[in-house]
Structure formats: structure tokens, C-alpha cells
C-alpha positions as CSV (number, residue, x, y, z in Angstrom):
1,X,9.8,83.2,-67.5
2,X,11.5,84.9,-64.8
3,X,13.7,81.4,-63.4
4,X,14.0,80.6,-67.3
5,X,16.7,82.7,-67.4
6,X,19.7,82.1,-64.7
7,X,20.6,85.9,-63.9
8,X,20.8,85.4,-60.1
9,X,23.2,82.8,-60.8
10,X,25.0,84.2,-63.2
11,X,25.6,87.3,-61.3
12,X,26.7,85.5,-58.0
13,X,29.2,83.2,-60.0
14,X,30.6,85.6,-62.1
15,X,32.9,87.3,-58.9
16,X,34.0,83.9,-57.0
17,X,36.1,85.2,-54.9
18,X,33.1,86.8,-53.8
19,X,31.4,84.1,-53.7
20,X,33.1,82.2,-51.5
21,X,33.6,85.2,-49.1
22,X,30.0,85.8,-48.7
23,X,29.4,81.3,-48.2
24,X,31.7,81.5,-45.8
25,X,30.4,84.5,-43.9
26,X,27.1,82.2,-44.0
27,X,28.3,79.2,-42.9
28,X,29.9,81.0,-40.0
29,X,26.3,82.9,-39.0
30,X,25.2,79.2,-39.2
31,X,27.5,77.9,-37.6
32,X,26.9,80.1,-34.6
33,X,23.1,79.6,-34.7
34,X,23.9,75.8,-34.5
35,X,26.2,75.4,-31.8
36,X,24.3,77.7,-29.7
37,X,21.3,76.5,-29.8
38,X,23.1,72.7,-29.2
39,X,24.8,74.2,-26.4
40,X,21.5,75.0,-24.5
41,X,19.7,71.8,-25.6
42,X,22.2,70.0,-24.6
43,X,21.9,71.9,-21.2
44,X,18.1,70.9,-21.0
45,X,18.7,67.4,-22.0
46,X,22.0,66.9,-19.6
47,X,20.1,68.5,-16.5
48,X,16.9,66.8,-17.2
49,X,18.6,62.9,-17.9
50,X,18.1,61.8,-14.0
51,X,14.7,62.8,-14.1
52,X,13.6,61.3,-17.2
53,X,14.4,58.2,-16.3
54,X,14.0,57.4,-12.7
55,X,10.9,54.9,-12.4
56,X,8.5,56.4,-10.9
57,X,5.3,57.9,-11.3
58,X,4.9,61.0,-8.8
59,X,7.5,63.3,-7.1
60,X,7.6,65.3,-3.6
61,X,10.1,67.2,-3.0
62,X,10.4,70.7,-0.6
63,X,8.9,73.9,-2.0
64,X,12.4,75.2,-0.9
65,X,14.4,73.0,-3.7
66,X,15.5,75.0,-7.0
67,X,17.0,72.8,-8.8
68,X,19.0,69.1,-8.7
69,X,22.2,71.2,-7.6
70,X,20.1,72.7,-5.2
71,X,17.8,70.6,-3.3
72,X,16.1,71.2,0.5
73,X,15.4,68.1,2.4
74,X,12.0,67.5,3.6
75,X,10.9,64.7,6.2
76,X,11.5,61.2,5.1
77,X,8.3,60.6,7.2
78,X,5.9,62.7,4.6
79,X,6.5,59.8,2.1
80,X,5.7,57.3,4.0
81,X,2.3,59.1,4.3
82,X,1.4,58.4,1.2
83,X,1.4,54.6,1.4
84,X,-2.4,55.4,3.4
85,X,-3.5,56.8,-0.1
86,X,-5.5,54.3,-1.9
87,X,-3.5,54.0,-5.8
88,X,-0.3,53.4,-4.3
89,X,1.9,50.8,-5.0
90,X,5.6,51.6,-3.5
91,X,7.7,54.0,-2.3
92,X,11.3,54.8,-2.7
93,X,13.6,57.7,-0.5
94,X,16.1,59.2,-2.6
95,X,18.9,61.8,-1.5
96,X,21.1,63.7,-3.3
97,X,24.2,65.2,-1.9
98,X,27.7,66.7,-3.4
99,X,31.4,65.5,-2.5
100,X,34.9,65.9,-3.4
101,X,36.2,63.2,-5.3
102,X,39.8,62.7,-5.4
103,X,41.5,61.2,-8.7
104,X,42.9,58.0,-7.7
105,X,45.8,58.9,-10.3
106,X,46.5,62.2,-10.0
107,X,45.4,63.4,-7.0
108,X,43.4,66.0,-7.7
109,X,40.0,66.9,-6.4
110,X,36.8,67.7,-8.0
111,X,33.7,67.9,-6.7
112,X,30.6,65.2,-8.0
113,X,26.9,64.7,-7.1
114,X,26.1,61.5,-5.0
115,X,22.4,59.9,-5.5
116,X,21.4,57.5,-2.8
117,X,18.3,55.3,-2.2
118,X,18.0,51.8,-0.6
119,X,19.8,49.5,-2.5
120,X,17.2,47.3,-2.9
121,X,14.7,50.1,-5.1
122,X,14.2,49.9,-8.9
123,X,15.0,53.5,-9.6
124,X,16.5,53.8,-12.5
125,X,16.2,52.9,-16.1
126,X,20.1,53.4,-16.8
127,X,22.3,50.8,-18.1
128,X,24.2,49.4,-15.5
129,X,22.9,49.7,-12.3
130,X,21.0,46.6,-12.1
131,X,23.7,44.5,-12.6
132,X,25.9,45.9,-10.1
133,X,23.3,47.3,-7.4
134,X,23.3,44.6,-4.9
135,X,27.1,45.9,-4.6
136,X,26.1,49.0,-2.7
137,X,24.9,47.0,0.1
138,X,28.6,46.7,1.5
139,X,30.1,49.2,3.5
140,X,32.0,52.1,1.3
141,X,31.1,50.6,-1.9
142,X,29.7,53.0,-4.7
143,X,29.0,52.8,-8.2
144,X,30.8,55.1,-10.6
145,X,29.2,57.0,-13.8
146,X,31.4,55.8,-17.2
147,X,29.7,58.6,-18.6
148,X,31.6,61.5,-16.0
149,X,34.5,64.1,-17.3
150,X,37.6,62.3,-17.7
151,X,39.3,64.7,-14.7
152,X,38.0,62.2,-12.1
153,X,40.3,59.4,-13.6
154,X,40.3,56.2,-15.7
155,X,37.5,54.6,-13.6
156,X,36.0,52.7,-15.9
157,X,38.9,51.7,-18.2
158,X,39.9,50.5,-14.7
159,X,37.1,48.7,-13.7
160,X,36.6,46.8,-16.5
161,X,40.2,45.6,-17.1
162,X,39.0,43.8,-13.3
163,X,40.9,46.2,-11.2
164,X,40.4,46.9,-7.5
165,X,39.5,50.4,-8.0
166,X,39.3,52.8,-4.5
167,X,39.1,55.9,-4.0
168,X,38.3,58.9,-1.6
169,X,35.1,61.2,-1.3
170,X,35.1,64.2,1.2
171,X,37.6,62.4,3.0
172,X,36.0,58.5,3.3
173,X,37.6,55.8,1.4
174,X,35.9,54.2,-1.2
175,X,35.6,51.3,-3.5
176,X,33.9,51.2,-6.8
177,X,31.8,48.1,-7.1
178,X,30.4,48.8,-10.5
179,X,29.9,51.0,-13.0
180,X,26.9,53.1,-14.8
181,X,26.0,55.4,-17.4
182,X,23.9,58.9,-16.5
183,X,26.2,61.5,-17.6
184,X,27.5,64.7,-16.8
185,X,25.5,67.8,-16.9
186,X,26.4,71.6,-16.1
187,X,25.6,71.4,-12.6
188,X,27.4,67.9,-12.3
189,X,30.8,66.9,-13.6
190,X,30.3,63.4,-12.4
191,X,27.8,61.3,-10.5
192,X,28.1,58.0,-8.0
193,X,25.6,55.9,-6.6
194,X,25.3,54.3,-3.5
195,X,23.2,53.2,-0.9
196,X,21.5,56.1,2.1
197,X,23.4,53.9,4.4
198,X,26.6,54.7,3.0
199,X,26.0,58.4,1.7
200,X,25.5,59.0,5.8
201,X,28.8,57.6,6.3
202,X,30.5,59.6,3.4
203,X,28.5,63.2,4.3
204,X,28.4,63.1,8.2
205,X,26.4,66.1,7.9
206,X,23.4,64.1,6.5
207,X,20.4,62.1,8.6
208,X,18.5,59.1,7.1
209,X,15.5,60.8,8.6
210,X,15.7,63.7,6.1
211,X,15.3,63.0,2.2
212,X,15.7,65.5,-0.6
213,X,13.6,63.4,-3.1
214,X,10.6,60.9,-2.9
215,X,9.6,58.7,-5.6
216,X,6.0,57.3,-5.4
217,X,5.0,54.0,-7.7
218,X,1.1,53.8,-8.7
219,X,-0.5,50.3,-8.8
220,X,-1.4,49.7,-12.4
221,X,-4.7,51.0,-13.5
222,X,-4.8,54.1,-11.2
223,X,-5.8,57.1,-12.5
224,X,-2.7,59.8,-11.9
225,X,-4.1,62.9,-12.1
226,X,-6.4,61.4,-9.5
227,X,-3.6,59.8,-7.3
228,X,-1.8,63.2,-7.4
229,X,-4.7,65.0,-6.7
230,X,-5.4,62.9,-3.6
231,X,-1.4,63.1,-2.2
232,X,-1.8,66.9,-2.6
233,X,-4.2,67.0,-0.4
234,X,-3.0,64.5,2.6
235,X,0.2,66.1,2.6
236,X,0.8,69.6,4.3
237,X,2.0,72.4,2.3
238,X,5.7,71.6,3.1
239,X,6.4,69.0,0.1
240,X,5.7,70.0,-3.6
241,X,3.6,66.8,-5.2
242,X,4.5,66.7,-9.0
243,X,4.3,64.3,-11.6
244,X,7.7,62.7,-13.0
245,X,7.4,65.1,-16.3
246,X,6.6,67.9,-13.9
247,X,9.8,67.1,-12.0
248,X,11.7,67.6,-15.1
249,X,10.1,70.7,-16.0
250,X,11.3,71.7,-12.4
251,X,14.6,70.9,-13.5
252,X,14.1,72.9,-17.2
253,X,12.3,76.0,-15.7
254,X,15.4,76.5,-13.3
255,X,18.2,76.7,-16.0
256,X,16.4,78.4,-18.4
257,X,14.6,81.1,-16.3
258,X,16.5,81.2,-13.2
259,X,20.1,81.1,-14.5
260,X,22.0,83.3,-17.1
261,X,22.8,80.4,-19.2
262,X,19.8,79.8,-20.9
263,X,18.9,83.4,-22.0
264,X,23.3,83.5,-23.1
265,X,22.6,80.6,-25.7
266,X,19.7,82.4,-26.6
267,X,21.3,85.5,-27.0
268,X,24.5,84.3,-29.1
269,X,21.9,82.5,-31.7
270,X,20.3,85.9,-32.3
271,X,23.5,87.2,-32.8
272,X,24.4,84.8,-35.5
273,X,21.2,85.7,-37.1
274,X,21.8,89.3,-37.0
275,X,25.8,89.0,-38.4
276,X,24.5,86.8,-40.7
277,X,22.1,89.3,-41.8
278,X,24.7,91.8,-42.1
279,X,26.9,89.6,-44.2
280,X,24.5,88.8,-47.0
281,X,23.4,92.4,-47.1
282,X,26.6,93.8,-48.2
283,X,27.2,91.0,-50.3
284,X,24.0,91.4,-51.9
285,X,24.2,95.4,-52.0
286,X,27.6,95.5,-53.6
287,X,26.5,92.8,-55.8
288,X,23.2,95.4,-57.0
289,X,25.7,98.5,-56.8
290,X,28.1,96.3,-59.2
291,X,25.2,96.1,-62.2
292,X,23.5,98.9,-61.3
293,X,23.5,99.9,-64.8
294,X,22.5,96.5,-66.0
295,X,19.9,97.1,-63.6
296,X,19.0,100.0,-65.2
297,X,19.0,99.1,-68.8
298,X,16.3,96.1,-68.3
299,X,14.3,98.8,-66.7
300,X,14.7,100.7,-70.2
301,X,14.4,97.4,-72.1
302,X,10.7,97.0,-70.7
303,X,11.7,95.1,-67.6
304,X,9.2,95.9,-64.3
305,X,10.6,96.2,-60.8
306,X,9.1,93.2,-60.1
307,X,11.2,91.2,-61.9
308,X,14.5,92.7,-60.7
309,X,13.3,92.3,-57.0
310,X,12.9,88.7,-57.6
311,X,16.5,88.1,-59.3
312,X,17.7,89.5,-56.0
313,X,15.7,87.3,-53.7
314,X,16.7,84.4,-55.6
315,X,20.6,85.6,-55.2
316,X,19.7,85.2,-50.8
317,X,18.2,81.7,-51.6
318,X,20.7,80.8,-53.4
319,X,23.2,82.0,-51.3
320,X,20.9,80.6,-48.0
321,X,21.1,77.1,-49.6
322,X,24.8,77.0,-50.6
323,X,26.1,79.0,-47.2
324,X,23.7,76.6,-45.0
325,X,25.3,72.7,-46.5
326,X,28.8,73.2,-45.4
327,X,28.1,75.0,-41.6
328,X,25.2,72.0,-41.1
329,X,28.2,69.9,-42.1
330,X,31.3,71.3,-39.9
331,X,28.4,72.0,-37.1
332,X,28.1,67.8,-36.8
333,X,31.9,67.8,-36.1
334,X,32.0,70.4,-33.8
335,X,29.0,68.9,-31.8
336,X,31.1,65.8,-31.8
337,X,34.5,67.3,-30.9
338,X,32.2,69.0,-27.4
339,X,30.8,65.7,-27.0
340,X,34.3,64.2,-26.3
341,X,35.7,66.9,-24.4
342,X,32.4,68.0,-22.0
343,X,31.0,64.5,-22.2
344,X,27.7,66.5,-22.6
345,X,24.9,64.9,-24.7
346,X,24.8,67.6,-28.0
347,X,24.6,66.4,-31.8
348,X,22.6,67.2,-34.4
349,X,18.8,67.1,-34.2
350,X,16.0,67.0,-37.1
351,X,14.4,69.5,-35.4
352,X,17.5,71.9,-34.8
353,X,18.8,71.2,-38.4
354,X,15.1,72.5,-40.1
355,X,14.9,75.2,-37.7
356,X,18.7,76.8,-38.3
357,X,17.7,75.9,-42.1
358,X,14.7,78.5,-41.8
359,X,16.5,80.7,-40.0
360,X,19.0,81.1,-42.5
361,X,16.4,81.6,-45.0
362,X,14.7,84.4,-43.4
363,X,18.2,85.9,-43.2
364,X,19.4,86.1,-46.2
365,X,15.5,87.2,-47.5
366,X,15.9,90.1,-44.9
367,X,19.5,90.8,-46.1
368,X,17.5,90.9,-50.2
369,X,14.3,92.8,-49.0
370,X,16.9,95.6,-47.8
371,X,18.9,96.0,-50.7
372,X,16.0,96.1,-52.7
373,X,16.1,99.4,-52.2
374,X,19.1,99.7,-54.5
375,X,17.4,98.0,-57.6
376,X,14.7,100.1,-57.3
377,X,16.7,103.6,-57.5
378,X,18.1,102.2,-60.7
379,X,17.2,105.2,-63.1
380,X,17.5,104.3,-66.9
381,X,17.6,108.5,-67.0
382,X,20.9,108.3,-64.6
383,X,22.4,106.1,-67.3
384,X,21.2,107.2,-70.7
């Protein structure tokens, strides 16, 4: 009986203007909720890309290292340890290092994070790096990430039209031999790979004999847990032993405990949840204050509270439904428009969509259950 009759509807359409006002002050909250919560998924999923797809089975790195951007080298001697422990299959040395990349075109400098390994090591599971590998083995020869910021250049558009692309890196000429796709990340604008031979002769500050990163490969068949168990306890306590999903947790821990960033995103989605919240509230209490003596009248008619209560909650779902379409909408072109100018990996999720979809439901509910109040301090006595 009560959705028999259309009264939420009829009440919200009755004032468009209003209407749209209080949509649009929804789609905004929604809006917010959306691209803030992409912005630090897209954090998690940029800083975590390396990780996830190196080939490899356990880590060591030094209980000093924080984070990618902020690795301590341990002995490169430590890895080779591990070859004595029964389970394991190969092992791969992998440094990472930061230099100043000069744009080939314009001249200008901007800093980028170097990986090197032996150029002979399946590391990664990236597109590209295969193919051109082998390349690294010259002298000064690196391979450049398509998938950097477009400040370092036209590298790739380059590249591909068979250009003799070189540039310079902390002050060492360089050629690139190939190209691959990682991705930038908000501790790395831009990435190149090369061999440890040549990342020596780019950073003279580095040894061969130090590593920041060592990638142990199980035989098939070997129990993991067991194999990690059995490395922890060969190696002394000044290399961390952790599993490749471990490693990325490493990675995840740092950026959202140990930096602002994480707890910022965090922060500006609860803030789109509480403006949202705000909005609906005073559309919803000027909408009650508007019919107050409608309100009223069905009280004298017979009507219980009840039944006014729920004509308000169906005005927030309504208006939760309606406001959430259009900001899911414009959210997928603004996650595409940041895509193209940060090169970061955001766009819509399932996940993100249902979650900013309840979200937006518990707001507008909140925003009814307070003006509630207002519908039930409609006196038929005030009126009559």
C-alpha cells in the first residue's frame, strides 16, 4: 500500500529546479568518493606493478629497505647462499637505482628508476622485454618504458618509426635498444632497464658486489612455505626472506601506512560522504518543511508515522539512485582523462563502482533518518 501510491516521487518532481540542484550536489559527493578512492588504488596498483610480475618465487631484500624508492643493498653473496638449500632452482640479482634522464628533445631533466639484472635472467612477465633483452648486453644500451610520463620525450613514437634513439642518464650517454611496458607510479615517473654491467657504468657510485633485490626460482614441486622457511633460517638476520606476494605487501604497507598519501585519499572520500550527507539533508529537510502541513493532514486523516518516515526514505533512495548514474558516468571520463595525463593505471572497477553505490546509499538514508525528525513534529493541532 505504502509504494502503491507515488508520493516520494511526486514530491521530489514537483520543484525541478530542485531537483536537479540536490542530483547534482550528489553526483558531485560521488564524484569525489570515486576519484579518490581511484586515486589511491591506482597508487597501490602502480607501486605494486614490478612486483607482481617479476618471476620469481621468494624475495630477500635488507631489513633496512622501505620501499622500491627506497631500497638498502645487501651482499650479493647472501643469494648465492641459497643455491646450498635443497628446493632451489635459480637465482637472479636485481638492483634498482635512480638517474637523471635528459629529454633527447627538449633538454630537460627528470629523474627515473633504473632496474638491472643479468641480461640473460627471465625476470619479467612484461611485454617487451624478451624480445629486446639480448640488446642490453652491449655497452650503454637500455631499454625504455612506452608506458613512462610523456616529459621524458617521444621515445617510443621514436623507436618504432626505426630511429636511432640516444640519450643521456646522470651524465653517460645512452642508446635505447628496445622498448617495454611497466608504467609509471608515484615514486617513479619513468623506468629503464638494463643490464648490472651497464647500471655500474651509468651510477659510478654502485658495486656489482652489492644488490638491492634477490629473486629466488623453486624447482617445481617444492613446497614454499617450506623452502622459505629453510632460507630464513641459513641466512643471518641481515636479509628479509619474503615471498613474491609478501614483497608486494612490502610495497602496499609503505604507501599506505608510512606516507601521507594513503590516509589523504582516505580522508577526501570521507569527506565526499559527509558533504554528500549534508546535501541531501537540506534537500530532504526543506522538502519536509515545504509539506509540513500535508504532512500534518495525513496524520489527521488516519495516517501513522510510519508511513510518513518511509515516503521520506524513499525520497534518499530515489535521490541515491538518480544522483549516483550520472557521477559513475562522468567518474569513467575523469579516470580516463588522469590516465592520459599521469599515465597511472586508474579506471573503473566492479568493486569500486558497488562500494561508492552503497556508500551513496547509506548517505542519503543518513541524510532521511535526520530529517525524520521534521515529519514527526508535524502536529495536526498546529494546523487545525
Amino acid at each position: 500500500m505504502i509504494f502503491a501510491i507515488p508520493l516520494a516521487w511526486l514530491q521530489l518532481t514537483r520543484e525541478k529546479m530542485r531537483l536537479l540542484v540536490a542530483l547534482a550536489g550528489i553526483s558531485f559527493a560521488v564524484i569525489l568518493m570515486m576519484i579518490q578512492l581511484g586515486f589511491r588504488d591506482a597508487l597501490f596498483d602502480a607501486s605494486t606493478t614490478m612486483h607482481i610480475n617479476l618471476n620469481t618465487d621468494i624475495v630477500l631484500i635488507s631489513p633496512q629497505s622501505s620501499s622500491l624508492i627506497a631500497m638498502k643493498n645487501f651482499a650479493r653473496r647472501r643469494l648465492y647462499q641459497t643455491l646450498s638449500i635443497s628446493g632451489v632452482e635459480s637465482i637472479t640479482p636485481m638492483s634498482i637505482g635512480f638517474g637523471n634522464w635528459i629529454n633527447p628533445e627538449t633538454r630537460k631533466p627528470r629523474q627515473l628508476m633504473i632496474i638491472a639484472y643479468p641480461p640473460d635472467a627471465d625476470v619479467f612477465n612484461l611485454p617487451g622485454i624478451k624480445e629486446y633483452q639480448d640488446r642490453v648486453k652491449a655497452e650503454n644500451v637500455v631499454l625504455f618504458d612506452e608506458a613512462s610520463r610523456p616529459e621524458f620525450g617521444p621515445i617510443a613514437e621514436w623507436f618504432r618509426e626505426g630511429k636511432t634513439v640516444t640519450a643521456e642518464v646522470s651524465g653517460r650517454k645512452v642508446t635505447v635498444g628496445g622498448i617495454f611496458k611497466l608504467g609509471a607510479s608515484f615514486g617513479a615517473d619513468g623506468n629503464i632497464l638494463t643490464s648490472d654491467i651497464n647500471l655500474v657504468r651509468i651510477l659510478s657510485t654502485r658495486s656489482l658486489s652489492l644488490i638491492d633485490v634477490g629473486l629466488i626460482k623453486l624447482k617445481p614441486g617444492t613446497d614454499a612455505d617450506q623452502a622459505l622457511q629453510d632460507i630464513r633460517k641459513a641466512l643471518p638476520e641481515d636479509v628479509d626472506v619474503l615471498t613474491k606476494s609478501g614483497f608486494a605487501d612490502f610495497e602496499r604497507s609503505y604507501w599506505q601506512s608510512s606516507t601521507a598519501i594513503g590516509f589523504i585519499f582516505s580522508l577526501g572520500s570521507a569527506m565526499g560522504f559527509i558533504v554528500g550527507i549534508v546535501i541531501v539533508y537540506q534537500i530532504l529537510y526543506t522538502d519536509v518543511s515545504d509539506h509540513l502541513a500535508e504532512y500534518a493532514t495525513l496524520k489527521a486523516m488516519g495516517y501513522r508515522s510510519y508511513f510518513l518516515i518511509s515516503v521520506v526514505l524513499q525520497e534518499a533512495l530515489i535521490l541515491s539512485v538518480l544522483g549516483y548514474l550520472p557521477g559513475f558516468f562522468l567518474s569513467i571520463g575523469l579516470y580516463k582523462l588522469t590516465k592520459d595525463a599521469t599515465s597511472l593505471p586508474i579506471g573503473m572497477t566492479v568493486e569500486r563502482g558497488i562500494t561508492v553505490f552503497i556508500l551513496a546509499v547509506i548517505m542519503c538514508v543518513v541524510s532521511g533518518a535526520i530529517a525524520m525528525r521534521k515529519v514527526q513534529a508535524a502536529d495536526p493541532a498546529d494546523i487545525f
